[in-house]
TORPA-4810 file (N, C-alpha, C, O; in nm, 3 decimals):
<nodes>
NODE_1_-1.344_5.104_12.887_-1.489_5.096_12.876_-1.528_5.117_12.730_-1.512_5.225_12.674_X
NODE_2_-1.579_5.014_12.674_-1.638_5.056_12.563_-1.809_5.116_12.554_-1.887_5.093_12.647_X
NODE_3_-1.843_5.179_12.454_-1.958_5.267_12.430_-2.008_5.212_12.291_-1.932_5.209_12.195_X
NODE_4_-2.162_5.162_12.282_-2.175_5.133_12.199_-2.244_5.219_12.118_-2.293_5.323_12.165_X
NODE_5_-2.257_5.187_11.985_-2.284_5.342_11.881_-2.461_5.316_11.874_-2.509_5.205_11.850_X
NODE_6_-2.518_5.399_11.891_-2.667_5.408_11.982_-2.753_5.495_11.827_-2.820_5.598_11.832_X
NODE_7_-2.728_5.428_11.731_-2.720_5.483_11.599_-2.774_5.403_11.499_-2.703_5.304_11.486_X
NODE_8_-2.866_5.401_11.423_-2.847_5.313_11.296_-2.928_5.409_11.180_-3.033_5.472_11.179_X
NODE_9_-2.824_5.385_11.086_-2.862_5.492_10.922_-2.895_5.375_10.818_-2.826_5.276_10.792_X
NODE_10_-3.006_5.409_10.773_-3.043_5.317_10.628_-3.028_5.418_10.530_-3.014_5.534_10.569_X
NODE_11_-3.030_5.390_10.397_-3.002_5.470_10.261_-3.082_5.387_10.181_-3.099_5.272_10.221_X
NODE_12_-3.146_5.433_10.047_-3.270_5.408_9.922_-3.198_5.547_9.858_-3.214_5.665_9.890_X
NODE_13_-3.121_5.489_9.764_-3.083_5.592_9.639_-3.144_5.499_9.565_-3.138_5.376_9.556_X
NODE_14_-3.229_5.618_9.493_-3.222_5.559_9.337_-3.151_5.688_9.238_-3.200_5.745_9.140_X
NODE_15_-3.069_5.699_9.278_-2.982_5.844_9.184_-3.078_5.922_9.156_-3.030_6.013_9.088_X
NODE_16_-3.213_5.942_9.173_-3.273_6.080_9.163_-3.274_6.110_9.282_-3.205_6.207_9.315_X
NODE_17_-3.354_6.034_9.387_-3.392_6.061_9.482_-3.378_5.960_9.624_-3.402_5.840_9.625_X
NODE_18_-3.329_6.046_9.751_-3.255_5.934_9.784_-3.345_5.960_9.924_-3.420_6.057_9.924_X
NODE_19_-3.339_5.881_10.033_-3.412_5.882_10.169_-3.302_5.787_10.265_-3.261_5.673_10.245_X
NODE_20_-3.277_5.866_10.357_-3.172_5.848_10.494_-3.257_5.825_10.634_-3.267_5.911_10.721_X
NODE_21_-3.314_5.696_10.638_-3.362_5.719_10.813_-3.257_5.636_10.869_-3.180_5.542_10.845_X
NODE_22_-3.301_5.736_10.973_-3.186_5.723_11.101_-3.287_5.693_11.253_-3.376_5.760_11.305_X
NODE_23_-3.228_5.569_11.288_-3.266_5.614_11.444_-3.209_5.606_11.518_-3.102_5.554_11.487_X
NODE_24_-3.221_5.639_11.652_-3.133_5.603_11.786_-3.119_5.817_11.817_-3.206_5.903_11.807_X
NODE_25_-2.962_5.826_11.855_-2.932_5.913_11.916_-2.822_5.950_11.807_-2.740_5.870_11.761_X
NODE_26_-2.837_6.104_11.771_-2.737_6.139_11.687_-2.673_6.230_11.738_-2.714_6.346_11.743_X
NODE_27_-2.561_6.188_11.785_-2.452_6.276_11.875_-2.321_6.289_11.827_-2.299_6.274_11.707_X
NODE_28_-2.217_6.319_11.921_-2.068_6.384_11.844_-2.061_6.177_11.790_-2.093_6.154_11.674_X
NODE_29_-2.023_6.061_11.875_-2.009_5.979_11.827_-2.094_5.952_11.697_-2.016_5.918_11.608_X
NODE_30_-2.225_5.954_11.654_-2.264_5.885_11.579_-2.316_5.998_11.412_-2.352_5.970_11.298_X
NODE_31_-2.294_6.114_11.484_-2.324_6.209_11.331_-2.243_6.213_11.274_-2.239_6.313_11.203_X
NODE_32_-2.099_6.097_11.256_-2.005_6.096_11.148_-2.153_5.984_11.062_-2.180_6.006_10.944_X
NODE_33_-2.221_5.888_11.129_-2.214_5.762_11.026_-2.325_5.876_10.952_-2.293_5.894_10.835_X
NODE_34_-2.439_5.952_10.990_-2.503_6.028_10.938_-2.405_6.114_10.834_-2.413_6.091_10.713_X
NODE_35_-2.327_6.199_10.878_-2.238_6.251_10.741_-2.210_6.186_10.604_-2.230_6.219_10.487_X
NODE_36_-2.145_6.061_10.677_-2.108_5.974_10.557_-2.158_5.898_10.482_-2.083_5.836_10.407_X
NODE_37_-2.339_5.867_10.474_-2.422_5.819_10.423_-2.478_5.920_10.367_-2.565_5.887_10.286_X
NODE_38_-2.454_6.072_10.384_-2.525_6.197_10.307_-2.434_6.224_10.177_-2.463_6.272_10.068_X
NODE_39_-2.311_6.173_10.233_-2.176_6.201_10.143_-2.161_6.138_10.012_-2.101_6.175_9.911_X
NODE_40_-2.239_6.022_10.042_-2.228_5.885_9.951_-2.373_5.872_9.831_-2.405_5.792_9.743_X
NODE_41_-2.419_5.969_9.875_-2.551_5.980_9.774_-2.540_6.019_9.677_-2.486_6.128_9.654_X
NODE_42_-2.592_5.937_9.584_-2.556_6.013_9.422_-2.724_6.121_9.375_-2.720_6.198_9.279_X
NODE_43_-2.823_6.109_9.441_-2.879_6.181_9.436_-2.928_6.329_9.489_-2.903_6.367_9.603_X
NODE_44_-3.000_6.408_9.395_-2.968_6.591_9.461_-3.057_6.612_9.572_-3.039_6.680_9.673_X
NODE_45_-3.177_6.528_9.531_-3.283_6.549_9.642_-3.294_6.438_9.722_-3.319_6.326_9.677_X
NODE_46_-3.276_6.466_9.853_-3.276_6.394_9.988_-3.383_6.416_10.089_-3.409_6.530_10.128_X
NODE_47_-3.436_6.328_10.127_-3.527_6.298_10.251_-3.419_6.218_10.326_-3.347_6.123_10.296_X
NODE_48_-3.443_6.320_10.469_-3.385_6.257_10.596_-3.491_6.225_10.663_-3.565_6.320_10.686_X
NODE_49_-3.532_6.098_10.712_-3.589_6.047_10.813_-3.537_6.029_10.938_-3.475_5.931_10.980_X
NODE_50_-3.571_6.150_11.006_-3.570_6.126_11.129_-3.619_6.105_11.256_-3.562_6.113_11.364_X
NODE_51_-3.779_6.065_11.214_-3.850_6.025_11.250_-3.836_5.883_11.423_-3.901_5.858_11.525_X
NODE_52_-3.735_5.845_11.368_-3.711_5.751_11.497_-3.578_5.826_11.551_-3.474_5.761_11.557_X
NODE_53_-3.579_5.940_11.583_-3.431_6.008_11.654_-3.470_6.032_11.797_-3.579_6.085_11.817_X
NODE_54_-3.400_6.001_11.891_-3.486_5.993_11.979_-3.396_6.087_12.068_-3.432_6.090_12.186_X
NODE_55_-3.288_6.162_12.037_-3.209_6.234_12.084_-3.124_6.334_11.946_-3.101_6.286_11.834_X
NODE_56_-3.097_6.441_11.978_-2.964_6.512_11.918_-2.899_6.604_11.958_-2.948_6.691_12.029_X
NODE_57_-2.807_6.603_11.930_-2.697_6.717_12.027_-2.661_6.810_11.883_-2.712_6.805_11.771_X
NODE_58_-2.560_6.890_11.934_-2.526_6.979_11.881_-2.486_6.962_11.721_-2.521_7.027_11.623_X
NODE_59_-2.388_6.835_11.739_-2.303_6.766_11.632_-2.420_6.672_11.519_-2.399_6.622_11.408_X
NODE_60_-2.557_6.678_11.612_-2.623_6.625_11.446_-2.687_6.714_11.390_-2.749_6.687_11.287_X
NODE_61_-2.686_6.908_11.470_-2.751_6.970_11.452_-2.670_7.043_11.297_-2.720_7.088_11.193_X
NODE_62_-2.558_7.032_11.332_-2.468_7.085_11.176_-2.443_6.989_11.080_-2.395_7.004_10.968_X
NODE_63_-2.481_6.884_11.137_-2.460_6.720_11.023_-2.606_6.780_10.960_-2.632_6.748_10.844_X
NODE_64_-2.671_6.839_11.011_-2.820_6.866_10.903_-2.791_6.992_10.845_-2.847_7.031_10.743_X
NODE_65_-2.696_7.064_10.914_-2.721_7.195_10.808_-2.577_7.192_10.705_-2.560_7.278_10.618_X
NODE_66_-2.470_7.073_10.733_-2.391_7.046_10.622_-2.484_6.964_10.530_-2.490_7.008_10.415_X
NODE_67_-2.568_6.837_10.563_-2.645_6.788_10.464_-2.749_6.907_10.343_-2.783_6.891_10.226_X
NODE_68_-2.767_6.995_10.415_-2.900_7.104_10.337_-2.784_7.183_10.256_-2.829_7.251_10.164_X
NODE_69_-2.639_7.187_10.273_-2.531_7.315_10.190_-2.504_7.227_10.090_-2.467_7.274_9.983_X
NODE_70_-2.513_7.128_10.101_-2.473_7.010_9.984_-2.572_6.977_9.862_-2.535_6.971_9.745_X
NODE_71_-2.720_6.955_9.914_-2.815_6.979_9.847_-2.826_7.085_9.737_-2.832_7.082_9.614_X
NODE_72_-2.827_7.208_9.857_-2.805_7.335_9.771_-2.705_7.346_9.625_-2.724_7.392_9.513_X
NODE_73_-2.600_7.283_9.690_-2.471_7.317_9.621_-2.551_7.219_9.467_-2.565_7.261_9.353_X
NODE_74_-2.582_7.104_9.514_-2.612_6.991_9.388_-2.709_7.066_9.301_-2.731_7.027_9.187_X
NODE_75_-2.781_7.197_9.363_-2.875_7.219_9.237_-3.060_7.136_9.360_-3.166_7.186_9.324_X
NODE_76_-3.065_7.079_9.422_-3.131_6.970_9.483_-3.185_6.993_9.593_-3.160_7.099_9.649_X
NODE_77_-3.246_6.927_9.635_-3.337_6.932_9.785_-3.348_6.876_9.888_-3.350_6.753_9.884_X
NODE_78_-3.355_6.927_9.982_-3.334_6.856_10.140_-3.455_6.883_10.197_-3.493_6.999_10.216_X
NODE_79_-3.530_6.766_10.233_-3.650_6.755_10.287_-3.616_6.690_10.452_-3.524_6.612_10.478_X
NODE_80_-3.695_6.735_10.531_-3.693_6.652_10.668_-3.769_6.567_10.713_-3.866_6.643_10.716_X
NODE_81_-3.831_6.423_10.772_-3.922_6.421_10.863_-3.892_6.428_11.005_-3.809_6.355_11.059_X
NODE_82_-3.941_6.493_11.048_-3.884_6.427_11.221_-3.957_6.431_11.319_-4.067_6.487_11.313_X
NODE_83_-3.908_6.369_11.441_-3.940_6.314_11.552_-3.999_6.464_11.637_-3.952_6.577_11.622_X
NODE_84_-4.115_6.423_11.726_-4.113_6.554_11.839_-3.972_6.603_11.899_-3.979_6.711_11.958_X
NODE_85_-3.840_6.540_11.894_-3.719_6.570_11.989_-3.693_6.666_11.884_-3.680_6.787_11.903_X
NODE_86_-3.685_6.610_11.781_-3.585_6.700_11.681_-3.676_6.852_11.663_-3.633_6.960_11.703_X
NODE_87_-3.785_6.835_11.606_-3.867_6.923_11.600_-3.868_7.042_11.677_-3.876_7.158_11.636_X
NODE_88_-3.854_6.982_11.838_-3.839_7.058_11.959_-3.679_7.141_11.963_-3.650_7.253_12.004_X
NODE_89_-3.614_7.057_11.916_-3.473_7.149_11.887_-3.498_7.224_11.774_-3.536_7.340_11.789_X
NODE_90_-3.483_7.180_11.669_-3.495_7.261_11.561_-3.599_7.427_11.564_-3.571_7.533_11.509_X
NODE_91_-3.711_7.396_11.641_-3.780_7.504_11.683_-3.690_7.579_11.792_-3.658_7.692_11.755_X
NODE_92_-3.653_7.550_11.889_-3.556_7.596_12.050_-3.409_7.651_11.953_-3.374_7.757_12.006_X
NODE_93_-3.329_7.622_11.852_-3.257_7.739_11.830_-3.313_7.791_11.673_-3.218_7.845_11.616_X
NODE_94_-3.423_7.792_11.596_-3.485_7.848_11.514_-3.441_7.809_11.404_-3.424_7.894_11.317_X
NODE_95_-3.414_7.679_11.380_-3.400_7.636_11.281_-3.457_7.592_11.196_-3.398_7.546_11.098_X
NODE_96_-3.603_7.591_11.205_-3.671_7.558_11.144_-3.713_7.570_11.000_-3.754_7.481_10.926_X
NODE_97_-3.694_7.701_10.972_-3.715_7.822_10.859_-3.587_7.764_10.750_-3.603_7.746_10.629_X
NODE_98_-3.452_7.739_10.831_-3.401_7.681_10.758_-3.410_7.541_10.644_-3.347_7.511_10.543_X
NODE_99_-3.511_7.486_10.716_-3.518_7.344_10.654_-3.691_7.351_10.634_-3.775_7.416_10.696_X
NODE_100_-3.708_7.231_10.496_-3.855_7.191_10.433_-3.880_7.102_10.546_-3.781_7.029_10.536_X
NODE_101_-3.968_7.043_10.684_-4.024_6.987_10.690_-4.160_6.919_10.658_-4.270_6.975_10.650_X
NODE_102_-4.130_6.780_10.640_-4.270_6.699_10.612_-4.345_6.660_10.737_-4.298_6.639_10.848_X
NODE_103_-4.509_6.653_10.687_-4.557_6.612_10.803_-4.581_6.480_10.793_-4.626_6.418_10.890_X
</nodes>
């Protein structure tokens, strides 16, 4: 049985400043392609759009808090937008405080 990847990541670096929307469902399958488009940024400050996420599990919940240690590490910034789902998680285990959301 195949499973199709229920996922799609865009990227806009301009080496200062870079923006990642993502939509679909970011789960154990698909928060590698999210990792590896955070990985590939040559810029410090990042906007994640996640605005069209329409699901997340556990595995995109540390793909955001490895994206925000990386930031950190660059000197740089990790901004969020997101969806009521995410929002609703991010509030339900208190993560919020951790991360800049935009409205």
């Amino acid at each position: 049985m195949l499973t199709a990847v229920m996922a799609d990541v865009q990227v806009e670096d301009d080496g200062t400043r870079a923006v990642v929307r993502v939509t679909g469902e970011i789960d154990i399958a698909t928060s590698p392609l999210l990792e590896d488009a955070v990985a590939q940024l040559t810029a410090p400050d990042v906007v994640l759009d996640l605005e069209g996420v329409t699901f997340m599990g556990s595995s995109g919940l540390a793909s955001l808090l490895r994206a925000a240690r990386r930031a950190d590490g660059l000197g740089g910034s990790l901004r969020l937008r997101v969806s009521k789902q995410v929002r609703d998680l991010l509030e339900m285990t208190r993560l919020t405080s951790r991360f800049t959301i935009e409205d």
